[in-house]
C-alpha atoms as one frame of an Amber mdcrd trajectory, in Angstrom:
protein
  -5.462 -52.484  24.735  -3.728 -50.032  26.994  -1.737 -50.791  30.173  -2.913
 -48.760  32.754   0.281 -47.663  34.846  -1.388 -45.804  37.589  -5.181 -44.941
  37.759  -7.132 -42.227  38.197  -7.548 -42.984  41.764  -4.185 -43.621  42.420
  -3.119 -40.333  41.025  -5.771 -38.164  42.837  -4.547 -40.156  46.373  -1.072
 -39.361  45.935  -1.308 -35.778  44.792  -3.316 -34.988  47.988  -0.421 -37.192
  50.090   2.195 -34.903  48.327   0.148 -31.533  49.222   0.448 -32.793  52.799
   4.062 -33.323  52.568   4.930 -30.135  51.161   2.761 -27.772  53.434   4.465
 -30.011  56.360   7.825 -29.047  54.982   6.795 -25.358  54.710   5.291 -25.080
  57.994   8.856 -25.537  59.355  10.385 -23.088  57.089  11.350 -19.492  58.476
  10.350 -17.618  55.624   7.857 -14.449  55.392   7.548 -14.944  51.347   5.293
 -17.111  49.435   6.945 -19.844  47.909   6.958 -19.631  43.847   5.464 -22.694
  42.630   6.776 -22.892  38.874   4.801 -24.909  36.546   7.150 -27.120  33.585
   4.366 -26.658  30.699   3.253 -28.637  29.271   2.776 -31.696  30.319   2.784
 -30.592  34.373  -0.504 -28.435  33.872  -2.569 -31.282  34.987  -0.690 -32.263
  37.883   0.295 -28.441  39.014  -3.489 -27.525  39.049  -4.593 -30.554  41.190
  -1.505 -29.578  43.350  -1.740 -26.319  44.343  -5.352 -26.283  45.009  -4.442
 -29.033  47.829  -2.252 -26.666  49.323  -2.878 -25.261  52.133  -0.050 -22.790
  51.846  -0.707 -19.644  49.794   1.881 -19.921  47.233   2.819 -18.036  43.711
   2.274 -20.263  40.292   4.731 -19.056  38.034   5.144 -21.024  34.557   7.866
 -22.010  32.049   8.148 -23.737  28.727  10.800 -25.553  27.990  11.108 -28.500
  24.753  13.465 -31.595  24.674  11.218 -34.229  22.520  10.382 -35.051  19.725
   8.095 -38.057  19.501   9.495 -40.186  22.314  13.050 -39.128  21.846  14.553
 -37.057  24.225  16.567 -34.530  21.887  18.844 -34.033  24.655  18.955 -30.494
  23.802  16.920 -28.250  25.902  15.118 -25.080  25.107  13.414 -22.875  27.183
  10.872 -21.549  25.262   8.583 -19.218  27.945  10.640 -18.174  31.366   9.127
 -16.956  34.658   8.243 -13.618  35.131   8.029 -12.965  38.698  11.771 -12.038
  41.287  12.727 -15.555  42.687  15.798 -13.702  44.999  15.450 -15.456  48.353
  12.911 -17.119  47.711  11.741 -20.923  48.196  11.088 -22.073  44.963   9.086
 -25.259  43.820  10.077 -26.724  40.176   6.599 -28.691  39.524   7.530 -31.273
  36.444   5.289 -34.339  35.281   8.285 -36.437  34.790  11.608 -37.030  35.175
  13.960 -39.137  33.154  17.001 -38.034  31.989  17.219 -35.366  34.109  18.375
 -32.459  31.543  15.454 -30.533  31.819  15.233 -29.874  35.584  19.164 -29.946
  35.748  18.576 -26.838  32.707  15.629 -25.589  35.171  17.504 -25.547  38.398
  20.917 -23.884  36.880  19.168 -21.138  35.370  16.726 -20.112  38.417  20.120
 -20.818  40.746  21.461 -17.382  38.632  18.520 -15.705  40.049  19.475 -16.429
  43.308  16.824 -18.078  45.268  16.595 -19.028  48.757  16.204 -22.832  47.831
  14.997 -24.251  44.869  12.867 -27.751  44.997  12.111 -30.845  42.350   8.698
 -32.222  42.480   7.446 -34.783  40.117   4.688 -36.580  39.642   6.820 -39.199
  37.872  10.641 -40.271  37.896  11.961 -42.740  36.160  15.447 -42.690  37.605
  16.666 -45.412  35.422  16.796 -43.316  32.421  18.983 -40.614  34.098  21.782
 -39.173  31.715  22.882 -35.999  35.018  22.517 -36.473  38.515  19.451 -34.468
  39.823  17.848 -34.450  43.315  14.046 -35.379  43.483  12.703 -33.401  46.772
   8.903 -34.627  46.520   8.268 -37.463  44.494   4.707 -39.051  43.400   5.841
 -42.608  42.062   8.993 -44.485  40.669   7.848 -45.664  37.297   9.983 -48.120
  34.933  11.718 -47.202  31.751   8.467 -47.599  29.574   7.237 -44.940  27.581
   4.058 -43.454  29.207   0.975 -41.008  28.713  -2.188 -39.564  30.280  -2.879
 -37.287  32.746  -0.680 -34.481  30.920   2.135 -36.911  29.389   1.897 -37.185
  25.364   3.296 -38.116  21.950   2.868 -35.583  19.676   1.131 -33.349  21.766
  -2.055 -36.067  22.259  -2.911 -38.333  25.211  -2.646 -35.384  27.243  -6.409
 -35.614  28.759  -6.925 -39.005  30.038  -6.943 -38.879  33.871  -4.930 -41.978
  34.314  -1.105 -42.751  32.738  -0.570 -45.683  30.808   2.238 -47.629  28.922
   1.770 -46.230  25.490   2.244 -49.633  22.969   1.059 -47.836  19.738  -2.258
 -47.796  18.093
């Protein structure tokens, strides 16, 4: 049986609450670019798409790859695997994760794009599990505080599956 974390419902509700938070933020910005809105693939694809089509903002998707896991063990080692393409130099920029946990990977995101010399750079996440941190990272836009369970759906996986159902749940084995 699976233990549904967050539903479908729940998911859709915040995303659209978090669309309205960030176009509120940008609205007050003084800045003639588009923001970059950089998509952490994989598991963010779900959550980025929903996202950005609730913008009201026109904004730039950019993408990168990065790998840390293997199975449900952070490797603690991370690799980007696929960077951004497009100039980021004073520019707001929006990292756009699934989840959060021990940090390294948007700590590894952030120092690398603050080389490039951005105007600001931002964290959201659908999911942060701040109880797992191993380096201190700032959350900017946040969906929901989960505990330190192992979770999947709605883009999150083991072994690359579990990725499609459109709620998360505590993943207990099969």
């Amino acid at each position: 049986m699976k233990k549904i974390l967050i539903s479908e419902y729940e998911i859709q509700r915040r995303i659209e609450e978090l669309a309205n938070q960030i176009d509120s933020y940008l609205e007050k910005e003084d800045s003639d670019d588009y923001p970059v809105f950089v998509c952490v693939l994989t598991g963010s694809v779900f959550f980025f798409s929903e996202l950005v089509r609730k913008l009201k903002t026109e904004v730039i998707t950019e993408y990168i790859k990065v790998s840390s896991y293997q199975g449900k063990v952070s490797t603690q080692n991370v690799q980007i695997l696929k960077d951004i393409s497009v100039d980021i130099s004073n520019r707001i920029v929006f990292v756009i994760e699934d989840i959060i946990d021990t940090g390294l990977t948007v700590s590894k995101i952030t120092s690398l794009f603050k080389e490039r010399d951005p105007a600001k750079i931002l964290v959201c996440t659908l999911l942060d599990k701040p109880s797992k941190r191993l380096v201190d990272v700032k959350v900017d836009f946040c969906g929901f505080v989960i505990p330190p369970e192992f979770v999947v759906g709605y883009g999150l996986d083991l072994d690359e599956k579990y990725r499609n159902k459109p709620y998360i749940y505590v993943f207990e084995g099969e």
